[in-house]
C-alpha angles and dihedrals in degrees: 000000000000130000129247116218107242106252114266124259087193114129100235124181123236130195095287094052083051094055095047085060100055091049091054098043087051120161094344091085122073114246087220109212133245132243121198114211119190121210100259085072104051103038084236132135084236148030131257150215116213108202105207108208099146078090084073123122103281089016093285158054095267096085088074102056084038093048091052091039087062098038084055094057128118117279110260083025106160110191136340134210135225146196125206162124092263115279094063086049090052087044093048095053096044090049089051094046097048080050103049105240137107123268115192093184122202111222127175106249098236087063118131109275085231090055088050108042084054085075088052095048093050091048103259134140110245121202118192116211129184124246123027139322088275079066099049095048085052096053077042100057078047099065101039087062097052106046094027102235129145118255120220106209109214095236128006116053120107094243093050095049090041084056092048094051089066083080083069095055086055106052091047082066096042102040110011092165090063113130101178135034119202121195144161118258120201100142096350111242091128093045097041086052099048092049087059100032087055108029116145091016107062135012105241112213118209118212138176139164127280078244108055100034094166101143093034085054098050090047086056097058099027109245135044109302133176106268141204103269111192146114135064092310093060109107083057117033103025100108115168087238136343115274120252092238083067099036096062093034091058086042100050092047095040094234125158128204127239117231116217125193120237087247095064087046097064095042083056095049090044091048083054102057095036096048102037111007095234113136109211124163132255097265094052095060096060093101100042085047093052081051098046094034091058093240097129121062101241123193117225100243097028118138104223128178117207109198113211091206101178141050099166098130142194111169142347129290104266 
């Protein structure tokens, strides 16, 4: 006799929570453009549409979960904390400092310089702190305690993955044939987002590196579990374990994530620069990789959106 998972308690957004937050996010957020490939360009039985959001506020998506997260703040609300692997850190800081508050942000000491010299740049306080991004979240609980400020999690909370979803509105507008989303998974919120935000409209695809298999190990045991962080995706998609907003969105939908080698990751991320001359980080490239690499199971015919989610950059392709 089999089983049946216990129904979740976990807050999750739909498609009207999603569109709150775009209406409250309003212009302050970037409409990132769009790039068709066709498949001769590619090598791919499709085309594709790279949606280029490393040209985000802060080089990434984040801004959008962290912006919502602060406008959604107590009023009289003085300054938040954070803990990251560096573009929730830079999120966090430019949306404290539009709102007017304080932002004292947790990284992991080994983060990109560029990650982290982005806090600095918005205004924020960065603390460096040995070991992961497990680490940093617990210096920043800490904190939080101590000081009594509210922390802002960089990926499952209802109002950051509302504000992620808003990626989802935009590309509706921008490619409403689109049939398949494809997107990098590292704790979930933005995957989490586009599946609400386009449910019922487009599949959403959740992939993450062989490395970092957070959301493929907590289907496997059936819950959210510590997970291996490693590789050249790490500083962006090594969450400690996936979020429960993504869990039981990937649970609920039934959906599975691909697994993609480093190796396909940097092809990706080198494709990208040489095609098209846009430098986005490692992270960013694990769903064009799953796409290129062959990993995902594409239709011919298919319409398929890649997001480039990430520009936080520490080097050159090699």
């Amino acid at each position: 006799m089999t089983t049946q998972p216990e129904p979740s308690t976990v807050q999750r957004p739909r498609r009207p929570d999603i569109e709150a937050a775009a209406f409250r996010l309003g212009d302050a957020i970037r409409r990132t453009p769009v790039i068709t490939l066709r498949p001769e360009d590619t090598g791919c039985t499709v085309g594709i549409v790279v949606k280029l959001e490393l040209l985000q506020h802060s080089g990434s998506f984040k801004a959008r979960g962290a912006l919502n997260s602060v406008l959604s703040l107590d009023p009289g609300t003085s300054g938040v904390c954070a803990a990251s692997g560096g573009n929730h850190a830079g999120a966090v800081a430019w949306a404290a400092q539009r709102a007017g508050v304080t932002a004292d942000v947790f990284v992991p000491a080994t983060a990109p310089p560029a990650k982290i010299a982005r806090i600095a740049e918005y205004g924020g306080r960065a603390h460096l702190v040995d070991g992961f991004v497990k680490d940093a979240l617990a210096a920043c609980q800490d904190f939080a305690g101590r000081h009594g400020v509210p922390t802002l999690h960089p990926y499952d909370t209802f109002e950051t993955v509302s504000g992620a979803g808003t990626l989802g509105l935009e590309l509706e507008e921008q490619v409403p044939e689109a049939e398949r989303v494809v997107v990098g998974c590292g704790g979930g919120g933005l995957f989490a987002g586009l599946a609400a935000a386009l449910d019922g409209i487009a599949d959403v695809l959740p992939v993450e590196p062989r490395l970092c298999p957070s959301l493929a190990a907590a289907l496997d045991a059936g819950h959210p579990v510590a997970s291996a962080v490693g590789g050249v995706a790490v500083d962006s998609l090594g969450a400690p374990a996936i979020g429960r907003i993504a869990f039981e969105t990937a649970r609920e939908r039934h959906i599975a994530s691909v697994l993609v080698d480093d190796e396909a990751i940097v092809a990706a991320r080198r494709f990208l620069w040489s095609k098209l001359r846009v430098l986005a980080e490692p992270g960013a490239c694990v769903a064009l990789a799953a796409v290129l690499s062959g990993e995902l199971d594409l239709a011919a015919g298919q319409d398929v959106v890649v997001v480039v989610s990430g520009g936080n950059n520490e080097s050159w392709p090699n």
